[in-house]
N, C-alpha and C positions, 0 to 999 in steps of 0.2 A: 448562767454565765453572763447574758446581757444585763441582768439586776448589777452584777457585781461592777461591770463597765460604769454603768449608770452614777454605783453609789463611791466610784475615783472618782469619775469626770466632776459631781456633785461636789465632791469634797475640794478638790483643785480652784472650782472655781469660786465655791464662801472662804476660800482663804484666800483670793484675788480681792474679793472683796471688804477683806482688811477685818475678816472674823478670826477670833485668836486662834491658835490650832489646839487648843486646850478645849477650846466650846463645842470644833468640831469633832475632836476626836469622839470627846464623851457621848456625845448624841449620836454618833453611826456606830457606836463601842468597836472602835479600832485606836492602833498606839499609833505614835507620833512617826515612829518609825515606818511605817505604814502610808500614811500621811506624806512624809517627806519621800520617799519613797514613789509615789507616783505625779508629785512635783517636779521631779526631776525626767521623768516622762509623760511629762503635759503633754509634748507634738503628737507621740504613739499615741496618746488617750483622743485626738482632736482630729484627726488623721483618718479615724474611724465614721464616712460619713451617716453611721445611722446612729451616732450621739450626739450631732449637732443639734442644737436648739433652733428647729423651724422656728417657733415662734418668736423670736429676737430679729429672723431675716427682715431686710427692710423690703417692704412688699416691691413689685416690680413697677410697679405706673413713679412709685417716688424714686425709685434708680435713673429710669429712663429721663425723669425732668430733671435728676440731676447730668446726665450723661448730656443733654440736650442743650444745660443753660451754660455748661462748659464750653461746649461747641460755637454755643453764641457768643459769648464772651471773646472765646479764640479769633472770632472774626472780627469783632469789632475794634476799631483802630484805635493804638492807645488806651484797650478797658483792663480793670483788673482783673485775673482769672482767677485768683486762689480761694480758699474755702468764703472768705467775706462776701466777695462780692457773687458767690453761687446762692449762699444764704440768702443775701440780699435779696435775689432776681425769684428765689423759689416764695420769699414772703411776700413779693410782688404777684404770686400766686396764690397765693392764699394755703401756702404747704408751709407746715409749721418748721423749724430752726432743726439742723441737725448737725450731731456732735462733728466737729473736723476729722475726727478717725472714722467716721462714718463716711462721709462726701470721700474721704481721700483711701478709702478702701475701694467705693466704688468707681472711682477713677481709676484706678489701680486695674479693676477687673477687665473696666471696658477701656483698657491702653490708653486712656489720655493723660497718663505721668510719663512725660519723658525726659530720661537726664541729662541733663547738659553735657554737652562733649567738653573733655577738657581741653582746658588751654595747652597750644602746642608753642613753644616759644618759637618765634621768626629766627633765632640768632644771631641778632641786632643788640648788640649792647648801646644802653645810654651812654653817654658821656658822663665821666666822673671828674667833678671838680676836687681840686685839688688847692688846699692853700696853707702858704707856709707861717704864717704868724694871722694873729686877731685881728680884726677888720682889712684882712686884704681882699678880700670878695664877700659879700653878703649876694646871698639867695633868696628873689623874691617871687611868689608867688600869688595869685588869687583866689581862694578858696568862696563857693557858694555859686548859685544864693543857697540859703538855711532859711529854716524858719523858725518861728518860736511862738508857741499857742499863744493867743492873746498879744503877741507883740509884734507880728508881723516878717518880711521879711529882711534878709541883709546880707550883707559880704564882710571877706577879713582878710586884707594886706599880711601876708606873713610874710618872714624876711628873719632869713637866720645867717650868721655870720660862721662858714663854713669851717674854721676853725677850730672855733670855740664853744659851738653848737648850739649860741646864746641863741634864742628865738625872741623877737617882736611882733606880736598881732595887734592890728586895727581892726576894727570891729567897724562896720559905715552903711549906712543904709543903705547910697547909691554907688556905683562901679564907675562913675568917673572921673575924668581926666584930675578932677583938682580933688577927689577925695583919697584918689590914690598920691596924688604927690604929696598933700595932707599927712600921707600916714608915714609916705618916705621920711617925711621931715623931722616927724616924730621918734622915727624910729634911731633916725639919725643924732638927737639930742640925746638918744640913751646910749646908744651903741658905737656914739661918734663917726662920722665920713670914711666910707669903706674908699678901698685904691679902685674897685671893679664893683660893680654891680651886674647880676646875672638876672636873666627875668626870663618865664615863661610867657608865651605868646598864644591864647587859644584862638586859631582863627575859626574854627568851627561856632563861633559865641554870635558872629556877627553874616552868619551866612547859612542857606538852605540846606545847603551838603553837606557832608563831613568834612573838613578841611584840613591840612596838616598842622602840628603841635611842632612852633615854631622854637628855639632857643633862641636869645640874643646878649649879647653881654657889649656891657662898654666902659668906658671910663668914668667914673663918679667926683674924681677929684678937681 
């Protein structure tokens, strides 16, 4: 009876690894039928812990250095935690690279995957602008910084004309005062001089705290 476990669990798993079910069938002489058949109860065949394959376990000294450079990661202010940077820290030990389904199984085991709570809305609606013809308000915005390999970093005036959905973006290295009005001007030579201009306000940008996300809107003409 344990032979026969052996030679499903066997078969299940050279067909995970992308062996035809024709190659396997023939060589254990059983039908497809058969085959599919205990595919379909992979869990019941896995479930069974004396057909696990000890010999694939990751031995226990490499669990606990992964368990450990999690923990370190987690404290450290600002570090990445996810599979890279465990990698990272375990090759800083001289413990070879292991697969992501590996590190995030054994996270799994020793509870350091935890899921985000979700978001619970405040029930605070935004303000919806509202406009009756083409260029009566344009919506402006500041997206970034971004980066771009080899090019560095930058920002982008966007500014869409609430109406008409038209969108302008500036693209600028720096975020000030005269690269944004720059980009107003520009946008303005395409989109023609809105009646209002609306604009977000991040004051969190220029200070230690979190700050409030201001709206202002004013006259453009």
């Amino acid at each position: 009876m344990e032979t026969n476990k052996k030679t499903r669990l066997e078969a299940v798993r050279r067909y995970q690894t992308v062996e035809s079910a024709t190659d396997i069938c023939r060589s254990l002489g059983k039908s497809r039928q058969w085959l599919y058949k205990w595919l379909q109860r992979k869990a019941e065949l896995e479930q069974d812990p004396g057909l696990k394959r000890a010999h694939n376990r990751t031995p226990p000294e490499i669990e606990k250095a992964v368990a450990e450079a999690r923990k370190k990661l987690q404290k450290t202010k600002y570090a990445q935690i996810r599979v890279n940077a465990i990698n990272r820290d375990l090759h800083l030990q001289g413990i070879a690279l292991l697969p992501a389904s590996t590190i995030n199984r054994i996270l799994v085991r020793e509870g350091l995957i935890q899921k985000k709570a979700s978001h619970v809305s405040k029930g605070k609606a935004y303000h919806k602008l509202e406009a009756s013809f083409a260029n009566n308000i344009h919506q402006a915005d500041i997206v970034g910084p971004r980066f771009i390999k080899g090019d560095g970093r930058f920002y982008c005036l966007k500014i869409m004309d609430i109406a008409t959905h038209r969108v302008k973006l500036n693209p600028s290295r720096r975020k000030d005062d005269e690269s944004m009005a720059e980009g107003l001007i520009q946008t303005w030579k395409k989109l023609e001089l809105p009646d209002f201009l609306h604009m977000y306000i991040f004051l969190r940008e220029n200070c230690h705290s979190s700050g409030p996300i201001l709206s202002s809107s004013f006259c453009a003409s």
